[in-house]
MARGU-573416 format. One record per residue (C-alpha): residue in one letter; residue number from 1; x, y, z. Coordinates in nm, 4 decimals. Layout:
<rec aa="A" i="NUM" px="X" py="Y" pz="Z"/>
...
This chain:
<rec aa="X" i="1" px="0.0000" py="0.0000" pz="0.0000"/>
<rec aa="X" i="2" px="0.0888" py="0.3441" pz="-0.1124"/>
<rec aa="X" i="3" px="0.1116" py="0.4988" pz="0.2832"/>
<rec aa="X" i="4" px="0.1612" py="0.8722" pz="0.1553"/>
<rec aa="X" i="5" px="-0.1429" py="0.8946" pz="-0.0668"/>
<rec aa="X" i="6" px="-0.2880" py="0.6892" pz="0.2035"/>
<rec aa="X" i="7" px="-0.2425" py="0.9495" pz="0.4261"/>
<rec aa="X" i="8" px="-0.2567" py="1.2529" pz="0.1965"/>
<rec aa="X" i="9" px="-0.6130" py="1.1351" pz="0.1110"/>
<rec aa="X" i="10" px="-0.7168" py="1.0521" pz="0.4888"/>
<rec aa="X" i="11" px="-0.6238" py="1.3697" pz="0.6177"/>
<rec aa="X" i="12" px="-0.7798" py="1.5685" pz="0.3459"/>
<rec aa="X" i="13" px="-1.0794" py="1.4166" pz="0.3627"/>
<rec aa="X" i="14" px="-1.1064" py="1.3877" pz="0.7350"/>
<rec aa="X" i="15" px="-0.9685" py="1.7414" pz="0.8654"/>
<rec aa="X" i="16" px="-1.1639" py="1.9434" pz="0.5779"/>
<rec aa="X" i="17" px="-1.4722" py="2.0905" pz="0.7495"/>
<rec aa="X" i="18" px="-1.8122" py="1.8723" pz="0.6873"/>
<rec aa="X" i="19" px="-2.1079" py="1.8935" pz="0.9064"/>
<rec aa="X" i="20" px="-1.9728" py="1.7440" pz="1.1732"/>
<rec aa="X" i="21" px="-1.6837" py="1.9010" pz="1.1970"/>
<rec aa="X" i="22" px="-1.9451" py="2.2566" pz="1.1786"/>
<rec aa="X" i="23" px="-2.1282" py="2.1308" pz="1.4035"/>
<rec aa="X" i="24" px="-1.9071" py="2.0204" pz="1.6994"/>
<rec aa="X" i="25" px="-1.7676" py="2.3367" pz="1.6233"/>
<rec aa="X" i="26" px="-2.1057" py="2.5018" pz="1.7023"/>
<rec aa="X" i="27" px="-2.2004" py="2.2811" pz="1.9860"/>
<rec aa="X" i="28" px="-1.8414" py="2.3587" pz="2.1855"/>
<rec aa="X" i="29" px="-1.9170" py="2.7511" pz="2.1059"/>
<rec aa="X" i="30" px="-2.2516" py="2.7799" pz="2.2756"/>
<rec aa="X" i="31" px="-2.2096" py="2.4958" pz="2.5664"/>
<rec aa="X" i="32" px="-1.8050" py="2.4321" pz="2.6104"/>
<rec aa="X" i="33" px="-1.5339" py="2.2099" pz="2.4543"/>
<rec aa="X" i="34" px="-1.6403" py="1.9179" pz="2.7219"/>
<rec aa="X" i="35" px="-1.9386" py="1.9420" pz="2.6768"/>
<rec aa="X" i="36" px="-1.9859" py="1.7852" pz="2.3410"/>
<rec aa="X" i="37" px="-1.8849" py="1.4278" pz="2.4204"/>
<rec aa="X" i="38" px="-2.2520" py="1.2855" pz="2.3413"/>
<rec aa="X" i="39" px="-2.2107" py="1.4140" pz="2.0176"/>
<rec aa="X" i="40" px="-1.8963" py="1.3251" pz="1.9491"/>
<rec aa="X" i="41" px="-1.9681" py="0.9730" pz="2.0506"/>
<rec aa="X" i="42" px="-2.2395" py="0.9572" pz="1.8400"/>
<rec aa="X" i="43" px="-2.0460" py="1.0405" pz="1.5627"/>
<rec aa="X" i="44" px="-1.7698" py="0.7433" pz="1.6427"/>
<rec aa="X" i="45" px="-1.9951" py="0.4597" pz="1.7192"/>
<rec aa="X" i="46" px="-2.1850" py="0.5927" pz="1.3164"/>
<rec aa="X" i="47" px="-1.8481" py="0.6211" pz="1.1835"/>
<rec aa="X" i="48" px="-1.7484" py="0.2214" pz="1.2898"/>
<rec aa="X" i="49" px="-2.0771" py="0.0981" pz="1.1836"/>
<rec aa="X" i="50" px="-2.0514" py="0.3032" pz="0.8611"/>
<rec aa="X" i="51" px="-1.6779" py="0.2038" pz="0.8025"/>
<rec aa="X" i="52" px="-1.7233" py="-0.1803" pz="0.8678"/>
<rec aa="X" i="53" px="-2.0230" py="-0.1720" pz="0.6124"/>
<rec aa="X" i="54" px="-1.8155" py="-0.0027" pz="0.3428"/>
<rec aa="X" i="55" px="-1.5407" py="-0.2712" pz="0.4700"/>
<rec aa="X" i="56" px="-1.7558" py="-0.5593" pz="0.4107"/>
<rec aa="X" i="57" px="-1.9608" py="-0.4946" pz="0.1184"/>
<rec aa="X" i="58" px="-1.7261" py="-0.2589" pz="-0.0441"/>
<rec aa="X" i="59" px="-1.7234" py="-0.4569" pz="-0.3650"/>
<rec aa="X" i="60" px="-2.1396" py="-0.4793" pz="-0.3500"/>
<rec aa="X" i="61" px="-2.1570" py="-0.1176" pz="-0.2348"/>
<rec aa="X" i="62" px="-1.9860" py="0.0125" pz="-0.5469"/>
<rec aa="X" i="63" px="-2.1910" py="-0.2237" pz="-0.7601"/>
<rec aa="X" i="64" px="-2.4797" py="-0.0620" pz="-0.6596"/>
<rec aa="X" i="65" px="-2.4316" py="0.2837" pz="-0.5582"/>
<rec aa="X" i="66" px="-2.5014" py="0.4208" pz="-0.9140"/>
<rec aa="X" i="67" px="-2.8654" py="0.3161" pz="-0.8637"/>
<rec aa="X" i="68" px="-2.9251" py="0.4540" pz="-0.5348"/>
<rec aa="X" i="69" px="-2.6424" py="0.8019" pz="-0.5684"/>
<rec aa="X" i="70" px="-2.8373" py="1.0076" pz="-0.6790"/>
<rec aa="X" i="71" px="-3.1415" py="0.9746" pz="-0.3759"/>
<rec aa="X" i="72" px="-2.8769" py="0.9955" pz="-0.1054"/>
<rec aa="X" i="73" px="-2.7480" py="1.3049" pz="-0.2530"/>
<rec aa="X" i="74" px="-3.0922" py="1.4698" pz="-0.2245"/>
<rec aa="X" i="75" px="-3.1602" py="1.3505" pz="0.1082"/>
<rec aa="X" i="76" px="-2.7975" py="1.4336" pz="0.2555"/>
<rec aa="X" i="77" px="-2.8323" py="1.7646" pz="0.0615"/>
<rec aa="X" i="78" px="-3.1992" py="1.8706" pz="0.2185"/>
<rec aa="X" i="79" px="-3.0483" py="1.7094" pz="0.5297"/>
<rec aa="X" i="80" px="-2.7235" py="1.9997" pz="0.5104"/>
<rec aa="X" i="81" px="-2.9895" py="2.2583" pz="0.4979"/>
<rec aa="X" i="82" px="-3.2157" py="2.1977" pz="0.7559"/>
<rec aa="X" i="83" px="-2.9260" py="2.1911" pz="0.9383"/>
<rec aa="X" i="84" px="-2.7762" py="2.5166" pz="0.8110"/>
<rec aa="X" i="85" px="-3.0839" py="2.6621" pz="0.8916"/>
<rec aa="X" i="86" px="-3.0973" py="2.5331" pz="1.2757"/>
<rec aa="X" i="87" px="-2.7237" py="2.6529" pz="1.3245"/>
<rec aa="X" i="88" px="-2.8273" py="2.9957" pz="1.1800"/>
<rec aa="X" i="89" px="-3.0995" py="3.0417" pz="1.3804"/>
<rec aa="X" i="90" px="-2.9123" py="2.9262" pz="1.7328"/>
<rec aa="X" i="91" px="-2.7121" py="3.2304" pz="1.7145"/>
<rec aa="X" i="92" px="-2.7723" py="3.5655" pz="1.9377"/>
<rec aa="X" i="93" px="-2.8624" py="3.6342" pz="2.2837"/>
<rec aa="X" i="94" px="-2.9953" py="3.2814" pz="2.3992"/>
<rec aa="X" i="95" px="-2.6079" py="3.0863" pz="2.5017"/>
<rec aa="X" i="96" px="-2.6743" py="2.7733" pz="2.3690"/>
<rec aa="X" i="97" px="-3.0185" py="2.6459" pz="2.4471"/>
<rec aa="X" i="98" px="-3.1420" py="2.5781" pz="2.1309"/>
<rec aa="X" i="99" px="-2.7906" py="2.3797" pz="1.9874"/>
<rec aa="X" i="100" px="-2.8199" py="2.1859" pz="2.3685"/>
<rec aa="X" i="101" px="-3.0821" py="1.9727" pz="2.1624"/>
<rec aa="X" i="102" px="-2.9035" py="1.8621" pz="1.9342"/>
<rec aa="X" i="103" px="-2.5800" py="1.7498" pz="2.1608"/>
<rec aa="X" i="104" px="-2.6723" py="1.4149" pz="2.1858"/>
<rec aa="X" i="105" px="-2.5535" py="1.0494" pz="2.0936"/>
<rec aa="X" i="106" px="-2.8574" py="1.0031" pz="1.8321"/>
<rec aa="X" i="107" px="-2.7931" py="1.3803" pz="1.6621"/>
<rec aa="X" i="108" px="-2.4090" py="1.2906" pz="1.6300"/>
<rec aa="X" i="109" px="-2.5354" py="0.9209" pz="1.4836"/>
<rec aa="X" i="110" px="-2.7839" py="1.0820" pz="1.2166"/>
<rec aa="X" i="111" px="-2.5432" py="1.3582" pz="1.1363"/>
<rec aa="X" i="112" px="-2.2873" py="1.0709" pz="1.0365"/>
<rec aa="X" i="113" px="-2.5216" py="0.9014" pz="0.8848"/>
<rec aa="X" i="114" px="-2.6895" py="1.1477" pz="0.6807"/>
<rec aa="X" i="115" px="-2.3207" py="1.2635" pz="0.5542"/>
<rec aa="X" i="116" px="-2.2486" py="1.0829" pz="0.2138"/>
<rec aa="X" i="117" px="-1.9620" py="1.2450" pz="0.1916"/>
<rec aa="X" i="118" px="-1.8388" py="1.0060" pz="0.4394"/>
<rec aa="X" i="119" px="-1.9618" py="0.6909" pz="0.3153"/>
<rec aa="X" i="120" px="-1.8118" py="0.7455" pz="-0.0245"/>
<rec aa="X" i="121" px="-1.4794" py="0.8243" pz="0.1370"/>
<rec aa="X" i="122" px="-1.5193" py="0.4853" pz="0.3370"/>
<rec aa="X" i="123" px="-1.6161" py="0.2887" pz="0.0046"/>
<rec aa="X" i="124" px="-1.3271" py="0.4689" pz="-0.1409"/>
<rec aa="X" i="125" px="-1.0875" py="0.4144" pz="0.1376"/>
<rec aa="X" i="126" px="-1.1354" py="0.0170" pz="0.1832"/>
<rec aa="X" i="127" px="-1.1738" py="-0.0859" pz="-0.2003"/>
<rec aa="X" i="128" px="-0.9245" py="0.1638" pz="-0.3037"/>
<rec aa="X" i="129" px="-0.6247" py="0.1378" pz="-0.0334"/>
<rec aa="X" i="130" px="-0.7128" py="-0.1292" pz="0.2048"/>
<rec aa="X" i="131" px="-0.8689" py="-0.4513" pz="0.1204"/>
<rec aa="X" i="132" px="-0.6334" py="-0.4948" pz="-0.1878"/>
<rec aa="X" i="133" px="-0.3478" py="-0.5363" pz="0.0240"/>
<rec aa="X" i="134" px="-0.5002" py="-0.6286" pz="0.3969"/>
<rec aa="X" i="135" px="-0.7887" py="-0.9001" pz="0.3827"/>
<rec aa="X" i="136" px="-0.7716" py="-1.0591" pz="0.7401"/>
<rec aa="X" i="137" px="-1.0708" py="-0.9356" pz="0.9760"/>
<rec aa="X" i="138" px="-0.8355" py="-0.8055" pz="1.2704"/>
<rec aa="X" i="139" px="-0.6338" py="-0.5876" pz="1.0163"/>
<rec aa="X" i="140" px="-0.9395" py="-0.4890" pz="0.8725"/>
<rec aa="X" i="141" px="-1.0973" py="-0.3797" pz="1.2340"/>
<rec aa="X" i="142" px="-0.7870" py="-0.2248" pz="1.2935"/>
<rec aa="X" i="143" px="-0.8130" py="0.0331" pz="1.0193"/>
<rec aa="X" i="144" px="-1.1833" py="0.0888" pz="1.1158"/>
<rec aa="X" i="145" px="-1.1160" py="0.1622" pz="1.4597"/>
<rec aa="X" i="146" px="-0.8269" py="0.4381" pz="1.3501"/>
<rec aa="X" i="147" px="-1.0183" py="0.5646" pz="1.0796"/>
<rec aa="X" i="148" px="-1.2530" py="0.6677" pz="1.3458"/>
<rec aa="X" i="149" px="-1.0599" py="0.7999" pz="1.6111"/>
<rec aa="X" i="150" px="-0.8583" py="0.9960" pz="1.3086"/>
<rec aa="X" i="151" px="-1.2082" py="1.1092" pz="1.2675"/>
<rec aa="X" i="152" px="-1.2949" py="1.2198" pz="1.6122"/>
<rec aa="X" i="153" px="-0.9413" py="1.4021" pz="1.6507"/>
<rec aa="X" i="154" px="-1.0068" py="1.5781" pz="1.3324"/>
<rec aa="X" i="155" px="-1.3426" py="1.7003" pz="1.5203"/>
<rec aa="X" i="156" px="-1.1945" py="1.8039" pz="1.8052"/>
<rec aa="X" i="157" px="-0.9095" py="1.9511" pz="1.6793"/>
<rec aa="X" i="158" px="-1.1342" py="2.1874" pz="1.4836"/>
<rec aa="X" i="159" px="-1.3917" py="2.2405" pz="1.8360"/>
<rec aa="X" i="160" px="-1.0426" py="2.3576" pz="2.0511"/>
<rec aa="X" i="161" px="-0.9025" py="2.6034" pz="1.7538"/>
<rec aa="X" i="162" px="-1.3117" py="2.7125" pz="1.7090"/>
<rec aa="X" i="163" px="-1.3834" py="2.7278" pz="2.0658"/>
<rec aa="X" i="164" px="-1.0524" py="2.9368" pz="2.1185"/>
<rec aa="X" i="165" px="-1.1347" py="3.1733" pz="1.8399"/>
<rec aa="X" i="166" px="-1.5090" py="3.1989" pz="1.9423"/>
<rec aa="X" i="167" px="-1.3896" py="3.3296" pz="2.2754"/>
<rec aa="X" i="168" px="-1.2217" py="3.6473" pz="2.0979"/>
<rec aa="X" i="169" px="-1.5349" py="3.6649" pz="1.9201"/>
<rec aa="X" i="170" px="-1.8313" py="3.6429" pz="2.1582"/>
<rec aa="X" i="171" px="-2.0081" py="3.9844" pz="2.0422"/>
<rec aa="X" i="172" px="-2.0489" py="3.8170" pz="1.6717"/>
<rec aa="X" i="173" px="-2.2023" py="3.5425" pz="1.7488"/>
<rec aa="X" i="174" px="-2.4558" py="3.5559" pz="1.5064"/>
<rec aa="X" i="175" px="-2.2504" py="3.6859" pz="1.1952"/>
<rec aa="X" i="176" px="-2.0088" py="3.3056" pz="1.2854"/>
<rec aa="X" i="177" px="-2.3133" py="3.1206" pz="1.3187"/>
<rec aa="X" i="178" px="-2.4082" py="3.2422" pz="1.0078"/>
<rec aa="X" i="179" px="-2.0687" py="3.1956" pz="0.8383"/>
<rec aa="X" i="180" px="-2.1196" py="2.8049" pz="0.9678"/>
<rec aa="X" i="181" px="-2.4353" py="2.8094" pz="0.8543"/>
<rec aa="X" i="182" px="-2.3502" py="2.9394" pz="0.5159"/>
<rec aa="X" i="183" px="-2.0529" py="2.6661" pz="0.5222"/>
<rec aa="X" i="184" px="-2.2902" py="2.4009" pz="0.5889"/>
<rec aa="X" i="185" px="-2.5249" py="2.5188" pz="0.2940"/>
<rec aa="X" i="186" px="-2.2106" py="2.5130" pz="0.0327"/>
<rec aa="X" i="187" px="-2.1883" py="2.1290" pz="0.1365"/>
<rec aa="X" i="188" px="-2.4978" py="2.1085" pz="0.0377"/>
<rec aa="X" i="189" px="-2.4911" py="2.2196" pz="-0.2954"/>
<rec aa="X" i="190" px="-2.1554" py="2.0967" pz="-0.3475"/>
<rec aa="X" i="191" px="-2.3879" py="1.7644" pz="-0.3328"/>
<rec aa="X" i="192" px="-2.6534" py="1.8474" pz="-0.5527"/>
<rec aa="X" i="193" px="-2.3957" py="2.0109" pz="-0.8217"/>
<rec aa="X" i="194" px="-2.2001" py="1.6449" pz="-0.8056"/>
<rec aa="X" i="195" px="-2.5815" py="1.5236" pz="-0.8053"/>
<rec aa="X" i="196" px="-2.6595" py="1.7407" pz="-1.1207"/>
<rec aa="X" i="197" px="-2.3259" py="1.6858" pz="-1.3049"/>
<rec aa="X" i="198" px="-2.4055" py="1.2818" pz="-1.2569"/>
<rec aa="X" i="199" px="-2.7500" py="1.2879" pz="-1.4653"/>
């Protein structure tokens, strides 16, 4: 296995800001770094139940993706905006009770979830750097347990540098929560574009 592209691609992928990424980000600015554990667990035990799918049925996955693409891009893409719209409207006076909702194991499972992004990086990942050259089930386990905690430190590497720059920027809280907001909404089309170009 090619380990640089390995992890070239793995970082990339993983430490660009997605939704989650937002919105830990979002969470640890109204309610503290700490705080956002439940959500952050959430996200890991989605992210090893998404990565040993794409692990197993990589092969079938791929097969059948092009049949089922284009609905998960709408879905993940309305998905994005509801949730752009929820982060835009937390922001102002009211410190967090509206995002203290959505800190929660099952919020940090659907936002995985919901996050195709993700699930094509996992088919990707497996069929394109891992299975070729690793077949056995504990080396296999072993990538899907890193590839999550890389995961999880990319999300809270991003909710210490947030949270610290939030703190010099209290007074705008609602011009950041709508720069998240507005961050989230690019994923989004940035899904239905790929959606669009694919028809």
């Amino acid at each position: 296995m090619n380990f640089v592209a390995f992890f070239v691609y793995i970082f990339a992928a993983m430490y660009s800001p997605g939704p989650n990424i937002i919105m830990g980000m979002s969470l640890a600015s109204s309610l503290g770094p700490k705080k956002v554990w439940r959500f952050t667990l959430g996200v890991f035990i989605a992210l090893l139940i998404s990565f040993i799918a794409c692990a197993s049925f990589s092969k079938f996955l791929y097969d059948f993706i092009p049949s089922v693409e284009p609905y998960m891009y709408v879905f993940g893409g309305v998905y994005l905006l509801w949730l752009a719209y929820e982060v835009y409207r937390s922001g102002g006076e009211n410190k967090g009770d509206a995002l203290a909702t959505k800190n929660t194991v099952k919020m940090g499972m659907a936002n995985q979830f919901m996050n195709i992004k993700n699930q094509v990086f996992g088919i990707t990942v497996f069929s394109s750097f891992i299975l070729p050259h690793y077949n056995s089930v504990p080396m296999v386990l072993m990538f899907v347990i890193g590839l999550s905690l890389f995961a999880i430190s990319a999300i809270y590497t991003w909710i210490y540098v947030g949270t610290a720059l939030f703190r010099h920027f209290q007074k705008h809280r609602k011009l950041i929560n709508t720069v998240m907001a507005l961050s989230l909404v690019y994923c989004a089309v940035t899904m239905f574009y790929a959606l669009f170009k694919s028809l």
